[in-house]
C-alpha positions in Angstrom: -31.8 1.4 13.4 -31.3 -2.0 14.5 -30.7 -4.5 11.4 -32.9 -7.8 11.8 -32.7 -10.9 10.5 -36.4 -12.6 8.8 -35.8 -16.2 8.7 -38.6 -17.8 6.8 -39.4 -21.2 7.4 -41.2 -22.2 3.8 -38.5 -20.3 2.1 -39.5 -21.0 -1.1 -43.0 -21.1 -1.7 -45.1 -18.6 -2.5 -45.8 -16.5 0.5 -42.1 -16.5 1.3 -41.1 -15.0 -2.2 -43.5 -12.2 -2.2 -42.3 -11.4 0.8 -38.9 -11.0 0.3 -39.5 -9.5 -3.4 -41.2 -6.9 -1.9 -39.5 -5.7 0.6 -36.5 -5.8 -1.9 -38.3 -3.9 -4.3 -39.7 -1.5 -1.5 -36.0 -1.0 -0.3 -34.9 -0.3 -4.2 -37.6 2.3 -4.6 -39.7 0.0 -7.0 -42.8 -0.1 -4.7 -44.9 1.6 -2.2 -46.0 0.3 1.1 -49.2 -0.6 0.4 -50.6 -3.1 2.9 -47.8 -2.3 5.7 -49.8 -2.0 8.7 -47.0 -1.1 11.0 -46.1 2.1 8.7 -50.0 3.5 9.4 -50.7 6.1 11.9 -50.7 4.6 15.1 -49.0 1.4 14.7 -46.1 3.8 13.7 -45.5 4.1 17.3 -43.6 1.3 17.8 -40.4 2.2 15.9 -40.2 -1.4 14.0 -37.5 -1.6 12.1 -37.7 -0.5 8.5 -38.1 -3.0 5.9 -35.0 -1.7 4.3 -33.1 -3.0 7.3 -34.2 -7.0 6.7 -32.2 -9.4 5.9 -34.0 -12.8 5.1 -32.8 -16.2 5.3 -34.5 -19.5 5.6 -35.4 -23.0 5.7 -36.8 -25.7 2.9 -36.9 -29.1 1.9 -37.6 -28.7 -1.8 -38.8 -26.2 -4.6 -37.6 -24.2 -7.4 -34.4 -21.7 -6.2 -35.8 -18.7 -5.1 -34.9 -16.2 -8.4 -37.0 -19.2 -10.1 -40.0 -18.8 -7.8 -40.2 -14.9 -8.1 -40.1 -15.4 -11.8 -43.1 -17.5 -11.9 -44.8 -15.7 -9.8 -44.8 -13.2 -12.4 -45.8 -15.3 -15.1 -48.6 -15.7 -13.0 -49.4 -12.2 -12.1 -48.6 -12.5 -8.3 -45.4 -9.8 -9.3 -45.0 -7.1 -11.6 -42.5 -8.7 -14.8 -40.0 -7.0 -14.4 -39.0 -7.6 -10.7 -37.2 -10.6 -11.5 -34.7 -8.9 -13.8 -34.9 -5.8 -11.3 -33.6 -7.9 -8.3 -31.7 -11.0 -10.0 -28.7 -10.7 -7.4 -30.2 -10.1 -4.1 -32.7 -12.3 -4.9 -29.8 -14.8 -5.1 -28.3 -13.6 -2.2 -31.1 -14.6 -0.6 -31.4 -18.0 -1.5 -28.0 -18.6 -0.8 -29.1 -18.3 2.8 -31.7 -21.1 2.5 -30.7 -23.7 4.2 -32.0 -27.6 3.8 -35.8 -28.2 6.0 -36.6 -30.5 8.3 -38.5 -33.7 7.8 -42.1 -32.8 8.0 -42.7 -35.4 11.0 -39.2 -37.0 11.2 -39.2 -40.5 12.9 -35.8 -39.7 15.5 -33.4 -38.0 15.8 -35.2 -34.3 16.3 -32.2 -33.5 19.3 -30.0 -33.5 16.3 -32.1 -32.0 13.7 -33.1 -28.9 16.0 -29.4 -28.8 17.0 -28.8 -28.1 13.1 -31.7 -26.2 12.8 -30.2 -23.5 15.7 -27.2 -23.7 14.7 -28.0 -22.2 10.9 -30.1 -19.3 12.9 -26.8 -18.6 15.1 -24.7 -18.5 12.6 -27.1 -16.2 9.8 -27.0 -13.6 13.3 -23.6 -14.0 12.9 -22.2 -13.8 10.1 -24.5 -10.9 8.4 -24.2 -8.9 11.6 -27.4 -9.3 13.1 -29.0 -7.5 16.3 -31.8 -10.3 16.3 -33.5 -12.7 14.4 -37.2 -13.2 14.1 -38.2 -16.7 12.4 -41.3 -16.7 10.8 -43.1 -20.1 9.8 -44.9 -19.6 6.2 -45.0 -23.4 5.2 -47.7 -25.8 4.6 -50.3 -26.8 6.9 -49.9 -29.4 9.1 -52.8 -31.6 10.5 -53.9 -30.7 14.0 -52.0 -33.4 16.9 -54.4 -35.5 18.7 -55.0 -34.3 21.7 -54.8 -37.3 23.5 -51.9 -39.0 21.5 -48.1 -40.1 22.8 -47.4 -36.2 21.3 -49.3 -34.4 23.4 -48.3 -36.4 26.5 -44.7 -35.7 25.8 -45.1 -32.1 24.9 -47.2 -31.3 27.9 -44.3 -29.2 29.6 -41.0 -28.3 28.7 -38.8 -30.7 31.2 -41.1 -33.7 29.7 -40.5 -32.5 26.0 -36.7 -32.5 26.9 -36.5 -36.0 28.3 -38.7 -36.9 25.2 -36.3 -35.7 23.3 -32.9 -37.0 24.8 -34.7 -40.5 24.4 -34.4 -40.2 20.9 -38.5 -40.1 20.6 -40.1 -37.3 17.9 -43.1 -35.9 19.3 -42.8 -32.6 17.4 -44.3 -31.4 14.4 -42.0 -29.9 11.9 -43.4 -26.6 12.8 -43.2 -27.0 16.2 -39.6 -29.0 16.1 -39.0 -25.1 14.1 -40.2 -23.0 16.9 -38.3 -25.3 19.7 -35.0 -24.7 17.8 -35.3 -21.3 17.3 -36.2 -20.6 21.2 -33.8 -22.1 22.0 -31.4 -20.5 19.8 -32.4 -16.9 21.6 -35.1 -16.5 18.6 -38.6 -15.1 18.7 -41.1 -16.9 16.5 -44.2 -15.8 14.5 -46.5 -18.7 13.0 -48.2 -17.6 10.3 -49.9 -21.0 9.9 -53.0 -22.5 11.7 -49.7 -25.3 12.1 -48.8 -25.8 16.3 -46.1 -24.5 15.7 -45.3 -22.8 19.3 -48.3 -23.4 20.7 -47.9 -26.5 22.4 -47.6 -26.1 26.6 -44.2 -27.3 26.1 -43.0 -24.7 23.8 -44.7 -21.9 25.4 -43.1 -22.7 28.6 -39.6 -22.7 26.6 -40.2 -19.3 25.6 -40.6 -18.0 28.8 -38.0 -20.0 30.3 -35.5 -18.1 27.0 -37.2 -14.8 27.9 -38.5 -14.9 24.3 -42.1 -13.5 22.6 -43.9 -15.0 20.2 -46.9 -14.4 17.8 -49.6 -16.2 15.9 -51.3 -17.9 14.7 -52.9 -18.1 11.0 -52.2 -15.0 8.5 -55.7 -13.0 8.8 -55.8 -12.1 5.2 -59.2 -12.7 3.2 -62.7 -14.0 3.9 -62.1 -14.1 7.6 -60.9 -10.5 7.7 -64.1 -9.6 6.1 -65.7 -11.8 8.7 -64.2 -10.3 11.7 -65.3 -6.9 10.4 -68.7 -7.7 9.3 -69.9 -10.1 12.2 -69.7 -7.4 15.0 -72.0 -5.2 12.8 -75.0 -7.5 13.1 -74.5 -8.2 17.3 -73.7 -4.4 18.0 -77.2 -4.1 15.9 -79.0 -6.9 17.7 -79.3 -8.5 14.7 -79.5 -12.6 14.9 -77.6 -14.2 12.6 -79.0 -17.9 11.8 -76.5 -19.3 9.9 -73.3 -18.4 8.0 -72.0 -20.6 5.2 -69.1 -20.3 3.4 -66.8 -21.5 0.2 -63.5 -21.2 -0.7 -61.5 -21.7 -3.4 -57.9 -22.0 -3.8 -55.2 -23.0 -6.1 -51.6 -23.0 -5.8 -49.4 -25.0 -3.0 -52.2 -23.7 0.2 -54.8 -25.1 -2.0 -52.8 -28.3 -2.9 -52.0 -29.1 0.6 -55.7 -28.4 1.6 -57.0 -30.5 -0.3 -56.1 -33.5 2.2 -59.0 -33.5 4.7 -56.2 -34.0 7.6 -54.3 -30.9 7.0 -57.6 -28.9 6.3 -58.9 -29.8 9.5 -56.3 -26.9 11.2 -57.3 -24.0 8.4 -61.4 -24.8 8.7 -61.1 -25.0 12.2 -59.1 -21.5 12.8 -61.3 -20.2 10.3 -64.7 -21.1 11.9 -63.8 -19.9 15.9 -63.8 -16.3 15.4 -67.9 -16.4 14.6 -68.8 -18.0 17.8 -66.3 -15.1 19.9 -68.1 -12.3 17.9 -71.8 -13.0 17.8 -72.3 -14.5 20.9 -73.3 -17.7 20.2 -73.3 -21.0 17.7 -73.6 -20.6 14.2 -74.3 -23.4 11.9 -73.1 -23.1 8.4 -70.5 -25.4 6.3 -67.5 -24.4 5.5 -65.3 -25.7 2.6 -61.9 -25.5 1.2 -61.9 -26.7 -2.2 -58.5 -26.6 -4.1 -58.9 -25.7 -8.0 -55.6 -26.1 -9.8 -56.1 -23.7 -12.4 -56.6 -20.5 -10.0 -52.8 -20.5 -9.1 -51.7 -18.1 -6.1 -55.3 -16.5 -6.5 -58.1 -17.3 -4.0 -62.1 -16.4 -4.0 -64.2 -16.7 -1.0 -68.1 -16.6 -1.4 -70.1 -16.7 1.9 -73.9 -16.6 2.6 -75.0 -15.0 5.8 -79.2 -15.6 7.0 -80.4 -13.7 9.6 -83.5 -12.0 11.2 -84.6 -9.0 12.3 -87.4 -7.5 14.0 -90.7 -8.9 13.9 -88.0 -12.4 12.9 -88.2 -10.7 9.5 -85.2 -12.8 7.2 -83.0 -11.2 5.4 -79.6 -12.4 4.0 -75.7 -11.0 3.5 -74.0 -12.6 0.9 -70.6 -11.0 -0.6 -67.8 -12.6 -2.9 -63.5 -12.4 -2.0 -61.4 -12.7 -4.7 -57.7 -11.9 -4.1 -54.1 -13.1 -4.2 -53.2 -14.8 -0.8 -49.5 -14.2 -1.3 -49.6 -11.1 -2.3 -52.2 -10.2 0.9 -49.7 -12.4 3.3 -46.6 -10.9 1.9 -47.2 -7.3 3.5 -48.5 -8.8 7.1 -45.2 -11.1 7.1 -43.1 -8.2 6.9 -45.3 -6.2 9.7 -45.8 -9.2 12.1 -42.0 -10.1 11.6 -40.8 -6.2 12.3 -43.3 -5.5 15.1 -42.0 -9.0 17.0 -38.3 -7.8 16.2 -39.4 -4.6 18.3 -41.4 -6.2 20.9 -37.7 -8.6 21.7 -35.8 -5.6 21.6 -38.1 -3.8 24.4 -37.9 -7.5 26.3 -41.4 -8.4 26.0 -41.9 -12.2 26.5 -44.9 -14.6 26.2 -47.6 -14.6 23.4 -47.7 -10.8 21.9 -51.5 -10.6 22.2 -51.7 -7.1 20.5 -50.9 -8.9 17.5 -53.9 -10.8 17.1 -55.2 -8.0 14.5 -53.5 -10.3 12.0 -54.3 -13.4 12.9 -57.0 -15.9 12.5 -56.6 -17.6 16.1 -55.3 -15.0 18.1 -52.7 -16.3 21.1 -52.9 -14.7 24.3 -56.2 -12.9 23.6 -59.6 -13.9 22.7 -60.6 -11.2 20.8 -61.1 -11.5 17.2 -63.4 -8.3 15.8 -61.1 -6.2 13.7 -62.0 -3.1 15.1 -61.0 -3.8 19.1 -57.9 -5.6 17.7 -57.0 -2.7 15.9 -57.4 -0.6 19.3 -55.4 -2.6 21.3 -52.5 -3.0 18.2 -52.1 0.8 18.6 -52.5 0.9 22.3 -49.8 -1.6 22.3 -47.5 0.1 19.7 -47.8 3.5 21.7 -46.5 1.9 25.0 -44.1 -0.2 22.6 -42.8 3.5 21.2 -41.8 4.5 24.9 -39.5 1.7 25.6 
């Protein structure tokens, strides 16, 4: 079995540690696979590399050392107490791979910093013997670019990114400046953020260019999973939904960062475009993101869905999420990240639209009820299998 490299951009945070105390504690025999899509029947297909064949590595700019972060998250009930103590040293193994972030939106100088950036992926591949690296994105939202700002004329296509670039101008976004690097260091990428990331035309022309996939964008892991399971129920019934309104409430660093109206612009907008795909038509509503300190790495969702049936009888839907976003993430990084490592080795290139069944904003397809994206993940996984 091939042996990948997961290098997690966000290395420290939350998300990231689950991760990687997971699938060292799955690898040590300390937990099941609960939540591992790409282990299920059907998704099995695809021969993804096993999650005892990972080895992770990363980027930050900041935070506690990773054996630090996995301890806290069990003081806050994200991980069972004693994985800390179970997985001191390969926990520090790990975070002797981290290597130092970029800038979130550096002024200059991005040639050099994604010069530095590739050259840490090379030499990870390297130097722990790796067949491939996937790089996963798991950091903090970023605000969406303008769409009619110096960026987006600069990142329009790859040859004006590059003169961009040797000008000395920064028109990426830290995720995006991430995704270039990595293409461009022979990497696939999966964004796991509503974040640009690789979605600008620029980048996506890169890819192709490198002969590289690449995945996103925006874990699928609470409220709007319910959503993209419930909301085909009412148009496959004919029933008209009037409006659908919803609140959320986080804590920890996704909350934190949320809280600025710029960077919660992205999440609220990836959140509320599924509805529209699924029902047919516009759907008023608010939706808020409201960050509450005290909840820590935990999250509850409470929506309120009106709608009529015959005779325009009303009747309502309302329903309550509560869970932990890292430890929902942690189990869809690890399948998105093996399932892209598979989709490289069989030389698929472009946006892996197949893996929209975890995402929020699905690239390359414009499906978003669960139940179709689940058909065309195993469809995909089958063919995948016979490579």
């Amino acid at each position: 079995m091939m042996r990948t490299g997961v290098w997690l951009v966000g290395a420290r945070g939350s998300v990231a540690a689950t991760t990687v105390a997971g699938a060292l504690a799955v690898r040590a025999g300390a937990a099941e696979r609960v939540g591992c899509v790409a282990d299920l029947p059907g998704p099995d297909r695809a021969r993804a590399p096993g999650i005892g064949d990972l080895v992770f590595g990363g980027h930050d700019v900041g935070g506690p050392p990773l054996p630090k972060r996995v301890g806290m998250l069990a003081e806050g009930g994200v991980v069972p107490p004693a994985l800390p103590g179970l997985l001191e040293e390969e926990l520090a193994a790990v975070e002797a791979r981290i290597r130092p972030g970029a800038a979130r939106r550096p002024e200059r100088g991005q040639r050099e910093a994604a010069a530095r950036i590739g050259e840490d992926l090379r030499r990870f591949r390297e130097e722990e013997g790796l067949d491939r690296v996937v790089v996963v994105d798991v950091s903090s939202t970023e605000p969406a670019l303008p769409p009619d700002g110096p960026e987006a004329a600069a990142t329009a296509s790859a040859d004006l990114l590059e003169e961009a670039l040797d000008r000395g101008a920064a028109p990426l976004p830290a995720s995006s400046l991430y995704a270039y690097a990595a293409f461009r260091a022979g990497c696939p990428v999966a964004s796991f953020t509503p974040s640009p990331g690789p979605r600008l035309p620029a980048l996506e022309e890169t890819a192709l260019r490198e002969g590289l996939c690449w995945a996103g964008s925006d874990g699928k892991t609470g409220e709007t999973l319910l959503k993209s399971a419930l909301a085909p129920m009412f148009a496959q019934r004919a029933l008209r939904v009037r409006s659908w309104s919803s609140v959320n409430l986080l804590g920890g660093g996704d909350g934190e960062t949320l809280a600025d109206p710029a960077n919660a612009g992205s999440k609220t907008a990836s959140k509320g475009q599924g509805l529209r795909s699924m029902l047919g038509s516009e759907v008023g509503g608010p939706l808020h993101i409201d960050y509450v300190p005290d909840m820590g790495d935990f999250k509850t969702a409470w929506d309120h869905v009106s709608f009529e049936g015959f005779l325009g009888v009303r009747m309502s839907l309302q329903f309550t999420w509560a869970g932990c976003d890292s430890a929902l993430a942690a189990p869809l990084v690890l399948d998105i990240a093996r399932l892209t490592a598979r989709a490289h080795e069989a030389g698929e290139t472009g946006p892996l639209a197949a893996l929209g069944f975890f995402f929020k904003d699905p690239a390359g397809s414009g499906e978003h009820a669960l139940s179709a994206q689940w058909d065309a993940l195993v469809e995909w996984c089958t063919r995948l299998g016979e490579v």
